[in-house]
N, C-alpha and C positions, 0 to 999 in steps of 0.2 A: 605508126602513131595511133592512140587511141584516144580520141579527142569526144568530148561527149558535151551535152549543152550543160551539163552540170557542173562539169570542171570552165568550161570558156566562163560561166556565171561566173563560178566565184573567182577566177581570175580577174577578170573585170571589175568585179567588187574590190580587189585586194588593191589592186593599184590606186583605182579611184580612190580610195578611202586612205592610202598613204601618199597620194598630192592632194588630201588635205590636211596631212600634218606636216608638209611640208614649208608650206606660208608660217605655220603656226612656230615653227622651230626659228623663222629669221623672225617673226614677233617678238616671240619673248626674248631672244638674242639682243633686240634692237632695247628690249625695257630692261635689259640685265646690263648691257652696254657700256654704265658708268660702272659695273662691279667687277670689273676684268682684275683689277690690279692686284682685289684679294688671293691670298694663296688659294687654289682650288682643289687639293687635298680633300675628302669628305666635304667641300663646299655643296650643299644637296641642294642650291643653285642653279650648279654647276652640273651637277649630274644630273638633275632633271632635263633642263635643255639638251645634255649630251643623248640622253634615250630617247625625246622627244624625235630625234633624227634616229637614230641606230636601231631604237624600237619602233617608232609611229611610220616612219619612212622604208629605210634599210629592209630591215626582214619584213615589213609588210609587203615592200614589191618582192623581194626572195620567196614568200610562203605562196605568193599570187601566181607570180611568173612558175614556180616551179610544178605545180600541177598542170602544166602545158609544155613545159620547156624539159621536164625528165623523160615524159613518154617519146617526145622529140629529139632529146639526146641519147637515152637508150633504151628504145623501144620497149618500156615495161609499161602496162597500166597501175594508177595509183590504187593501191588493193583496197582502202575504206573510203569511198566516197561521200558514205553516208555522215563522215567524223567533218566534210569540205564546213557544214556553214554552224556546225554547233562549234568548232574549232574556232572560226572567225568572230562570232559574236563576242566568246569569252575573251579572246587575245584582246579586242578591240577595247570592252570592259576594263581589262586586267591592266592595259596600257593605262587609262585615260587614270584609273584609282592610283596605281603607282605614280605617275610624273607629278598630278596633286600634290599625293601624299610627302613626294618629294621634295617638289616644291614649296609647299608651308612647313616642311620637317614637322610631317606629321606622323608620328612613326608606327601608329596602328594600321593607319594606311599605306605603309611602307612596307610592311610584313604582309598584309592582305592580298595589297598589287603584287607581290613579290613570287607570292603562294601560288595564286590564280594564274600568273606568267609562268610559271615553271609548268603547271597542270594541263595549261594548255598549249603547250609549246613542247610538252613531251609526248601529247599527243600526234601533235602534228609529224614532230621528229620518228616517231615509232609508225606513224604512217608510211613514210616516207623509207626509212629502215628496211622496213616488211618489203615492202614492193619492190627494195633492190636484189629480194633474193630470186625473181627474174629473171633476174640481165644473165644472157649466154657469153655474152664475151667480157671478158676484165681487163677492157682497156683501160690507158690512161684516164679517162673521164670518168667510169663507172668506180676507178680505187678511188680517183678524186675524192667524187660524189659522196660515197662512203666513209670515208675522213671526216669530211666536212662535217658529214652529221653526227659520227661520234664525236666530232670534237661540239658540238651541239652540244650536245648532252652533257658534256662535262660542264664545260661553260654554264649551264644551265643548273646546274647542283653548285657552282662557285656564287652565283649570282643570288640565288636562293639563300644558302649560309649569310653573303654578305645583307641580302637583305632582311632577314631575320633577325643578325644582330644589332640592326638601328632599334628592334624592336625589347630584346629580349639579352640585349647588351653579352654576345658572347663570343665576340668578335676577339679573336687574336692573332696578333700579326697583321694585321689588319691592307698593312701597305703591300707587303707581298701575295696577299689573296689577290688582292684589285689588281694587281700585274698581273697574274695570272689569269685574273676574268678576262682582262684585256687582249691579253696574246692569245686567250683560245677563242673566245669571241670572236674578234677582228681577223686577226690571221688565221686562224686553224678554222673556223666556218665561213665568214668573211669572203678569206684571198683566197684561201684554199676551194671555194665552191666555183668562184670566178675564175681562176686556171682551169679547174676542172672542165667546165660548159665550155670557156673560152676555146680549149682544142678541139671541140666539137662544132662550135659555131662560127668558129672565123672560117674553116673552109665549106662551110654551106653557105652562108650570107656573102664570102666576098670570092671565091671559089680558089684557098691558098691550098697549099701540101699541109699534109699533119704534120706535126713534129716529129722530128726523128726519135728512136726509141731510147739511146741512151741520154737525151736530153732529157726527157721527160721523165725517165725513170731516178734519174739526179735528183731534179726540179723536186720530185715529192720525196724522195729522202733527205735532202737538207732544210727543206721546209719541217715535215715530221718530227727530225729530229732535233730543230731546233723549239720547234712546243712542247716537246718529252724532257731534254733537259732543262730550259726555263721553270717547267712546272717542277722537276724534282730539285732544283736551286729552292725553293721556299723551301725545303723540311731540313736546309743544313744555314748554317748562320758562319762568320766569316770570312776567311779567305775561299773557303768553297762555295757559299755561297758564289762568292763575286769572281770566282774563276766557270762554274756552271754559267752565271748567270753571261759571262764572254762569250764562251764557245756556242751557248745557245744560241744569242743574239748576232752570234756569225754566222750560224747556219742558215738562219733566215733572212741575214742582208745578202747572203750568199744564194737562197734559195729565190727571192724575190725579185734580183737583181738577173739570175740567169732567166728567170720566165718577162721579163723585161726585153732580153735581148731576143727571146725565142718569139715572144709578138713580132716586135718591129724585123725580124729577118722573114716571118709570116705574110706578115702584111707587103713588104717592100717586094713580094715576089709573086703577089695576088695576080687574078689573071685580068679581074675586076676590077677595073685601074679607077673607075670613076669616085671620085670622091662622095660622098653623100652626108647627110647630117651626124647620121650614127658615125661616121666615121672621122669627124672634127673631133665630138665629145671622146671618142673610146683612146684617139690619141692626145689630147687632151690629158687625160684622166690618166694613163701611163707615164707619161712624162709627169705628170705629180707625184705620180708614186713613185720614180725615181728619187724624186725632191724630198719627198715624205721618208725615206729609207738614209737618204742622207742626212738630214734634221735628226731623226734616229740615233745616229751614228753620231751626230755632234755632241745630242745631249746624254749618251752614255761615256762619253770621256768628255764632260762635262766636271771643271771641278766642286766641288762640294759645298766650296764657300761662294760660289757661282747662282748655283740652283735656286738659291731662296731669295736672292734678288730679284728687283723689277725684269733684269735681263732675261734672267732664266727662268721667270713664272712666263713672259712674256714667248721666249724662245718653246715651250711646252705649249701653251695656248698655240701657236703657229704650226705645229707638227700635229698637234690634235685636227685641228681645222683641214690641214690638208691631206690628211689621212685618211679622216669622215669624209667631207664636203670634196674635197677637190680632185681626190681621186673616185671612192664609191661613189660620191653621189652622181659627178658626172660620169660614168660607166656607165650609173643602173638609166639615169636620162636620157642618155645614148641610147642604149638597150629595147626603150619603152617609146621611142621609136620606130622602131620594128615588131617589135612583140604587142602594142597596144592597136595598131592598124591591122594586124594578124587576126588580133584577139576578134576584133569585129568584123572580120573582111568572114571568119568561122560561123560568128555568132549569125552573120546575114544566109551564112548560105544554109544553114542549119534550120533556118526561118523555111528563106525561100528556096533552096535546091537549085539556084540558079542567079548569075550575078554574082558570086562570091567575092567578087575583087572590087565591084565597081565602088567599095568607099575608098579601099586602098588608093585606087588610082586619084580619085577626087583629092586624097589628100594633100597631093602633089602641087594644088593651086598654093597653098599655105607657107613652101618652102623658104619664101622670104620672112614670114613671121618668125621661124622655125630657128633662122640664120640672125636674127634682130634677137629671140632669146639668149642662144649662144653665144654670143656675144656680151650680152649682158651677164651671164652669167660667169664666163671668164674675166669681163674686166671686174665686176663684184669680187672675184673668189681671188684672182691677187691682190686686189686695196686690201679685203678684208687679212691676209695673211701676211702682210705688212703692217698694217693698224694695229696686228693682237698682238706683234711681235715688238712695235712700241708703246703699245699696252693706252695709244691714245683715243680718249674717248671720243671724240670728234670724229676721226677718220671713221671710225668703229662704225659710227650711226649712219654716214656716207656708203660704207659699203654695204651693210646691212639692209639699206633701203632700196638700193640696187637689186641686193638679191632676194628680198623680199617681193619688188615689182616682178624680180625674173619667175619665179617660182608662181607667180599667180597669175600672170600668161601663160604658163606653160600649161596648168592646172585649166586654164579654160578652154586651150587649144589642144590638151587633150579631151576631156568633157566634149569638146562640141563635133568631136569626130564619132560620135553615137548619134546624134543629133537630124 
């Protein structure tokens, strides 16, 4: 590993700064709360709140955690350091003009944030690219890794179109672009980055076997090719469309579902039997994603005169939430766990050359606060997934407050481990 004060900095910066748009995402949830019921189709409500999390959160702990966690999973250094904080200013910029502009369907600032995200986020990704042509060996983790970021980059030229045409109205097909940002975004950068690391870190953190080779070599080809053909279903319109758009989305309940069974056969044979915090959350967060892949699976055979109902706007809002929230979020919280007392146990010793663990260790007094958040944030993230799925606003604000207090203890009881 090549760990430098430069990259712990902005790691540290990266996390910090997305637990605080953490709170900020169950806020304006909590002020959008009576508007569930509307369709959320192009609702830019709706999308704002959704990247508030997926942008301000998601890939800010991804962009942070990963200048620490690639040198660590495969031994390459990130080749431009110097791109670490001119990179973060812009994203951080580019985010807060975009979710505005979205938020007031403002659409000069829609196309602006849109610009400025793509510029800086292909930065990051070309970063990141570059330095994988290091790695000596192409395991599992490094094809992972690799995917992921191509699929980055597409995602990243889909999201850019779509936001340009709030601006510049040249949007067509509009519904199948957004599936497409979705399943490359989410899935193909997303899951696909978290399989990736995940084979690499479940057996240093809990000390399992690797996966066996023809699991994993499955695992990334029906994920693959269930984002290749999803993506090529939009340039055909009926029955192939919707026979593409099958097999695709089998691939991937197929591909998601086997990296499911390959965790829990991981973990169930760890050598490292004690439970710990990270490891409530990370099985937590698998077992949603089960949930999340099933809900999937409901509302693609889902009938038609179904969807536009309260049920099925409701049944969509439930699979979005626990797809974001219930699985990512709780993973990357798990995750920052480990990785944020790392981050500073580095930073101290980099100071002083000596003592490097003793804040890790101190941490340990906390573990009952740590267990009081966890908590909250599971009994929050079932009410709230039951609430949007009967689309009632009461419940909504109940659980939302929940995970809003969760999220601003955790946010302080990370903060004060610097401190």
């Amino acid at each position: 590993m090549n760990a430098t004060d430069t990259s712990i900095n902005i790691s540290i910066r990266h996390i910090k700064t997305a637990l605080i748009f953490l709170p900020l995402f169950f806020l304006v949830m909590l002020l959008e709360s009576g508007n569930f019921g509307i369709s959320f189709f192009m609702n830019t409500r709706i999308i704002s709140l959704t990247h508030i999390f997926t942008l301000g959160f998601l890939v800010m702990v991804i962009m942070g955690a990963s200048y620490m966690l690639l040198p660590v999973a495969l031994g390459v250094k990130i080749a431009y350091d110097k791109l670490f904080f001119p990179v973060y200013y812009a994203y951080v910029v580019s985010v807060l003009i975009f979710i505005i502009g979205m938020y007031y369907s403002i659409s000069a600032l829609i196309a602006l944030g849109g610009s400025l995200l793509f510029i800086s986020l292909l930065l990051y990704d070309f970063n990141v690219l570059v330095s994988l042509k290091r790695v000596r060996k192409w395991d599992y983790s490094a094809l992972g890794i690799a995917f992921a970021y191509i699929y980055l980059f597409i995602g990243l030229s889909i999201g850019l179109y779509l936001a340009l045409s709030f601006r510049f109205h040249i949007g067509i097909n509009l519904f199948d672009i957004l599936k497409d940002h979705i399943y490359v975004m989410f899935v193909g950068f997303v899951i696909m980055l978290f399989i990736a690391i995940a084979y690499r870190l479940l057996p240093m953190f809990y000390m399992t076997k690797t996966p066996a080779k023809p699991f994993w070599i499955t695992d990334i080809i029906l994920i693959n090719l269930g984002i290749i053909v999803i993506i090529a279903s939009s340039f055909f319109g009926g029955i192939v469309n919707e026979c593409l758009t099958l097999v695709g989305s089998g691939a991937l309940f197929l591909g998601i579902l086997l990296f499911c069974y390959i965790f829990f056969s991981l973990m169930l044979k760890r050598l490292k039997k004690k439970l710990d915090i990270t490891t409530f959350y990370i099985y937590s967060g698998i077992i949603f994603l089960v949930a999340a892949i099933i809900l999937g699976a409901i509302l693609f055979f889902l009938p038609e005169s179904l969807r536009s109902s309260s049920y099925g706007i409701g049944l969509y809002y439930m699979f979005g939430f626990t797809a974001l929230f219930c699985f990512s979020g709780m993973i990357i919280i798990g995750f920052l766990h480990k990785i944020f007392p790392f981050l500073i146990s580095l930073k101290v010793f980099e100071k002083a050359k000596k003592g490097a663990y003793s804040k890790l260790f101190s941490n340990m007094k906390t573990k009952y606060l740590e267990h009081v958040i966890f908590a909250l944030f599971l009994i929050g993230g079932l009410l709230e997934m039951l609430s949007l799925l009967l689309i009632y606003a009461i419940i909504i604000k109940i659980a939302t407050i929940i995970l809003l207090v969760s999220s601003v203890l955790l946010l302080v009881h990370i903060f004060s481990m610097e401190w």
